[in-house]
C-alpha positions as CSV (number, residue, x, y, z in Angstrom):
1,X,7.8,-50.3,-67.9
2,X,9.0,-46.5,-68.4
3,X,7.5,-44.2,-71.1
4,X,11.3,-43.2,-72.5
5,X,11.1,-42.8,-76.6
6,X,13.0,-45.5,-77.9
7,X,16.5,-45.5,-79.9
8,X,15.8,-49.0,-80.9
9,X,15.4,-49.9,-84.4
10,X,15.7,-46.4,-85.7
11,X,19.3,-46.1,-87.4
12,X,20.5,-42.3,-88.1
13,X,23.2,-40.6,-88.9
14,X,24.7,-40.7,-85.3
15,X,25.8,-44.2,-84.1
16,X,24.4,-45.6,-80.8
17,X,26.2,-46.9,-78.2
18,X,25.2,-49.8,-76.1
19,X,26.4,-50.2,-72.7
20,X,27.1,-53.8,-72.1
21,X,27.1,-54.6,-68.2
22,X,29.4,-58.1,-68.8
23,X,32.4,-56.3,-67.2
24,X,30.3,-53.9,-64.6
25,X,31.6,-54.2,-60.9
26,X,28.4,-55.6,-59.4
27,X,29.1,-54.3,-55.9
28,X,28.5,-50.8,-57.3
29,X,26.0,-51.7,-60.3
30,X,23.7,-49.1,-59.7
31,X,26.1,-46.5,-59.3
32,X,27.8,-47.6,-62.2
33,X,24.7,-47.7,-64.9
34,X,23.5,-44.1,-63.3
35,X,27.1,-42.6,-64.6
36,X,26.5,-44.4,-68.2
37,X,23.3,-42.8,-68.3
38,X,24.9,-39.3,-67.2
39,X,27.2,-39.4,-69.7
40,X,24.7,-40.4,-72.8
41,X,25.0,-43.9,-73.6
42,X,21.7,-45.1,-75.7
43,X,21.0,-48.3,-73.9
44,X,21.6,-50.5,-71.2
45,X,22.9,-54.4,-72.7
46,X,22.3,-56.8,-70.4
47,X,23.0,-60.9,-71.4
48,X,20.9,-63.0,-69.9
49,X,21.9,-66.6,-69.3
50,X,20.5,-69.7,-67.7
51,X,23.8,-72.0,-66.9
52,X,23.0,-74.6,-69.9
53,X,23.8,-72.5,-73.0
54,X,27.2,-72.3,-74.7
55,X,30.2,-72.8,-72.0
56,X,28.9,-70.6,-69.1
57,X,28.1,-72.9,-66.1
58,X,26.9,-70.7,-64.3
59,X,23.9,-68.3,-65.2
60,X,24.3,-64.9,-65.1
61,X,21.7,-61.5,-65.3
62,X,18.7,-62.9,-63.9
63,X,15.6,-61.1,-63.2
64,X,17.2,-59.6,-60.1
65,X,19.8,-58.4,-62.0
66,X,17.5,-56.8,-64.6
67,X,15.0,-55.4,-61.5
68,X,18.2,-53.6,-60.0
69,X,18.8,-51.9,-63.3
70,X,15.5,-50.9,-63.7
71,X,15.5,-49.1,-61.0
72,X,18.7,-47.2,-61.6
73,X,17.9,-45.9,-64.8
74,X,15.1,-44.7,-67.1
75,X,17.6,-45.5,-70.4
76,X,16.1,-48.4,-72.6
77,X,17.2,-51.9,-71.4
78,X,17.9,-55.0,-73.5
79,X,18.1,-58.4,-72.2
80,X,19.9,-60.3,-74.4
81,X,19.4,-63.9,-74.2
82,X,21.8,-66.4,-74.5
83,X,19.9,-69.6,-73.2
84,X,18.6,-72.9,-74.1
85,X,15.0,-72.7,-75.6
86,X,13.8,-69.8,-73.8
87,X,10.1,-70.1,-73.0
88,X,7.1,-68.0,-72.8
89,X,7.1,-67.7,-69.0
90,X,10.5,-66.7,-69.2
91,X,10.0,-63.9,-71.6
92,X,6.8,-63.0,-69.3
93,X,9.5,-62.6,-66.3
94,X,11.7,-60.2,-68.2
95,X,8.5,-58.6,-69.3
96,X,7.4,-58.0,-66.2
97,X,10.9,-57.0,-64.8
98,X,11.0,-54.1,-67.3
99,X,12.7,-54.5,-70.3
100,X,12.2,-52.9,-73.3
101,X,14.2,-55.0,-75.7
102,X,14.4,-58.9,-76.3
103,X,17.0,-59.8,-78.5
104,X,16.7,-64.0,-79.1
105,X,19.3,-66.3,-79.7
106,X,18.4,-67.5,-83.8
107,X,20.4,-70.9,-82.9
108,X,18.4,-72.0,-80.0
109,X,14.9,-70.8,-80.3
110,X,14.5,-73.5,-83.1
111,X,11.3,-73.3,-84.7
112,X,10.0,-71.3,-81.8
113,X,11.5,-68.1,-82.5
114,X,8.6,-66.6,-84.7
115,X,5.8,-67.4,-82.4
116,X,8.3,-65.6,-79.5
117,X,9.3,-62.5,-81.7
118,X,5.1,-62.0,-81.4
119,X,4.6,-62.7,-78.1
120,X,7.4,-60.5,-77.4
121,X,5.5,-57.6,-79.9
122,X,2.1,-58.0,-78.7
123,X,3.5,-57.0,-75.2
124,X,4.7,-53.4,-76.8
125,X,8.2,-54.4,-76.3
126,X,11.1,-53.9,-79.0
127,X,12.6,-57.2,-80.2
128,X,15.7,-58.4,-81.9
129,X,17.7,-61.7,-82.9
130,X,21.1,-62.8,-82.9
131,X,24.2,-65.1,-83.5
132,X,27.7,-66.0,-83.0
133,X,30.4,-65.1,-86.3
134,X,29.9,-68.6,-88.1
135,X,26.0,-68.8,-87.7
136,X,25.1,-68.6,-91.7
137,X,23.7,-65.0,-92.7
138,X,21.3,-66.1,-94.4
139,X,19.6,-67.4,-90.8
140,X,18.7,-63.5,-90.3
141,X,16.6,-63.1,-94.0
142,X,13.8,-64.5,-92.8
143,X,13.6,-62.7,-89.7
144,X,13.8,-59.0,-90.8
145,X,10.4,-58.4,-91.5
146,X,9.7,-58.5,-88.0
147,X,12.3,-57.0,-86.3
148,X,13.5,-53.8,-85.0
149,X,17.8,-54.7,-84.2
150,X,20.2,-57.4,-85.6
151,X,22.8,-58.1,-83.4
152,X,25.9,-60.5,-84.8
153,X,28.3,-61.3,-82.0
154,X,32.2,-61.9,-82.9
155,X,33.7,-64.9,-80.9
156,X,35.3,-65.6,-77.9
157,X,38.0,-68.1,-76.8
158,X,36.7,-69.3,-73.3
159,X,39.6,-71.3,-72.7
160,X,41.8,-68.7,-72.0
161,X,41.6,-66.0,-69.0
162,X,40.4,-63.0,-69.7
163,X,42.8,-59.9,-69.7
164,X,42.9,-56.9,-67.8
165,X,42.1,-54.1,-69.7
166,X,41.1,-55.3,-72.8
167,X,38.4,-57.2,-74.7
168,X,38.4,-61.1,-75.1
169,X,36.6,-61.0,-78.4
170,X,38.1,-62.2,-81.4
171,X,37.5,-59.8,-84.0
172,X,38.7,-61.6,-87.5
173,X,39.2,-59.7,-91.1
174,X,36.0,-61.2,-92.3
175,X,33.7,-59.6,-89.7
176,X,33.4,-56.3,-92.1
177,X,32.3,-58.4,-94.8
178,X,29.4,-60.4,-93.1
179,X,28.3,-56.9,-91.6
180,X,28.2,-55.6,-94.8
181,X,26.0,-58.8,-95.9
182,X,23.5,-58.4,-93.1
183,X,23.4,-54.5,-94.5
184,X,22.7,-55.2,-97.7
185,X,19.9,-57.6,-96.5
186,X,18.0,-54.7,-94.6
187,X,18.6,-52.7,-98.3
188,X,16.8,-55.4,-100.0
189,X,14.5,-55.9,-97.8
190,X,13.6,-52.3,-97.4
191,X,14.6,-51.8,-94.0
192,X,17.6,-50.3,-93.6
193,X,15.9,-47.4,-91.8
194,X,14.0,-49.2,-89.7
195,X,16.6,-51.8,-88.4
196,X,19.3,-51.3,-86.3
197,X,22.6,-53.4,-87.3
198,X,24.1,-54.1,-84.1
199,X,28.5,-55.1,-83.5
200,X,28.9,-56.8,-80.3
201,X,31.9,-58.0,-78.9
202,X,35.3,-56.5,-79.9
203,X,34.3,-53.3,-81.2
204,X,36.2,-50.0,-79.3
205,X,37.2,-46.6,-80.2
206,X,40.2,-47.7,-82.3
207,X,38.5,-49.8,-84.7
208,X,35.0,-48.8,-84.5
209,X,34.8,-46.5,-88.3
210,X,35.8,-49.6,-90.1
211,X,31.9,-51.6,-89.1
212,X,30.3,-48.0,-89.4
213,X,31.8,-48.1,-92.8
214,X,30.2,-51.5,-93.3
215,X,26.7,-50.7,-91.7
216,X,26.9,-50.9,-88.1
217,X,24.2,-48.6,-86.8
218,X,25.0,-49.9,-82.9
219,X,27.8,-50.6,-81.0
220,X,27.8,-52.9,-77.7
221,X,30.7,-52.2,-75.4
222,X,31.5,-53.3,-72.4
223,X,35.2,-54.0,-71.9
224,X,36.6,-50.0,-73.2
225,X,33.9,-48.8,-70.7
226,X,34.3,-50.7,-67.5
227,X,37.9,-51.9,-67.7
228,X,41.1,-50.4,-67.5
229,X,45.3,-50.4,-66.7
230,X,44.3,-51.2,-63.1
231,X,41.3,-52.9,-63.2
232,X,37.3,-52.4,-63.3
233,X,37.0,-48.9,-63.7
234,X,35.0,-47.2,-60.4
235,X,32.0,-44.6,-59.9
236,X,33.1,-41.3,-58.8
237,X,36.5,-41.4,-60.2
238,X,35.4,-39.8,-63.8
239,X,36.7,-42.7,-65.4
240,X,33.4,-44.2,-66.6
241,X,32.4,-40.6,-68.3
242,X,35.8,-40.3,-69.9
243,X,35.4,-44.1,-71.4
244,X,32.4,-43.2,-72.8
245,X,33.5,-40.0,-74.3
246,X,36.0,-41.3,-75.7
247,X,34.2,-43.8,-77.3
248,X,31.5,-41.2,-78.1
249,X,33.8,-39.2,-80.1
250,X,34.8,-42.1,-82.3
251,X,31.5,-43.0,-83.3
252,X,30.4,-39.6,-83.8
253,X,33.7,-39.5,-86.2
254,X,32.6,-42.6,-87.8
255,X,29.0,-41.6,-88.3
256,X,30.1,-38.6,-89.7
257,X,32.3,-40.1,-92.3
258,X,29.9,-43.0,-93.5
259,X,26.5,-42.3,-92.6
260,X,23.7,-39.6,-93.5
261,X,20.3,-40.1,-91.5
262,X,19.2,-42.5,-94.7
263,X,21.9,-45.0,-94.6
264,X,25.2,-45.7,-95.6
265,X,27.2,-42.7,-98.1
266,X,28.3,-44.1,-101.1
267,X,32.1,-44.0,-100.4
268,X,31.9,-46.3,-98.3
269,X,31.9,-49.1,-100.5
């Protein structure tokens, strides 16, 4: 595992930008996460999946996958896992491929997902759990003693094709509101400086101030920084570095307008 300081679970002022790798070309992976890194994303987002969970029938970002990235980078990595009862010996393979976040799925760890959040800790590692829009808020309160990111996931229609150039998250009116929810739960719990509140799925430049107004301290991206007009967007074109400035900008915006370095500013209510 690398010695880089971790961004993970420290919320400031700034808004951090996770790289998600759903809609990387993987012919030119490496290439592709060394240009993120250049251009200052916070961390690499990788989901892990083992062909049983949800609707994907295939699995996708295995330990190859994550021993690839490792090697192409030295920014944090999260393996986000979206699998049926993930196991010990599992979480000892990411370990050991070298991760530095573990973000577990609340609705399928079951009553395991304590007992994993400590394994996961004892091994120096950051951890986090997450859910699908519908999962009930109140599934996270227990966790957030223990944590160090919250990650809620809008939905995704896998019955249609995806489209070029743009996300296939459905991002509805109410997400704001259960952000804001999971925000005032790291307030009460005392935490909201030591948790990051992670948007994944559907957030981009255009709408990104309106869940930094709500709490959002992170923000996964994949499809504004890998897709474009004509397809997956290539390494040595400058199109990666000008996604992710773009998408820099806005955040920075955002984080300016909303946030101080201790939270949410009180117009944004």
């Amino acid at each position: 595992m690398n010695n880089t300081i971790s961004k993970i679970g420290f919320p400031q002022q700034r808004v951090k930008l996770a790289a998600g790798l759903f809609w990387a070309d993987y012919a030119v992976l490496g290439a592709q996460v060394r240009e993120l890194e250049q251009a200052g994303v916070d961390w690499i987002h990788i989901e892990v999946r083992d062909g049983q969970y949800m609707q994907f029938a295939m699995p996708r970002g295995g330990i190859d996958i994550l021993e690839a990235v490792r090697s192409s980078t030295t920014l944090e990595i999260e393996a986000q896992l979206q699998m049926m009862r993930p196991t010990q010996e599992q979480l000892r393979l990411m370990i050991q491929a070298g991760v530095n976040l573990i973000s577990l799925p609340i609705e399928t760890c079951g009553e395991t997902i304590v007992e994993h959040i400590f394994f996961i800790k004892e091994h120096g590692l950051k951890v986090g759990v997450w859910g699908w829009e519908g999962i009930p808020i109140a599934n996270f309160e227990p966790l957030l003693p223990f944590v160090d990111i919250i990650e809620y996931e809008t939905w995704y229609p896998f019955w249609q094709p995806p489209q070029t150039g743009r996300s296939p998250h459905i991002v509805n009116p109410t997400f704001g509101k259960q952000l804001r929810q999971l925000h005032d739960m790291l307030v009460a719990a005392g935490r909201e400086r030591e948790v990051d509140l992670m948007m994944d799925g559907g957030v981009n430049a255009g709408n990104c101030a309106e869940f930094v107004k709500h709490g959002m301290t992170v923000a996964e991206m994949s499809s504004p920084l890998f897709k474009g007009p004509k397809g997956k967007l290539q390494p040595g074109t400058g199109e990666i570095p000008a996604a992710v400035a773009r998408v820099r900008q806005a955040l920075d915006e955002a984080g300016a307008a909303f946030r101080t370095d201790a939270g949410l500013v009180a117009h944004s209510d």
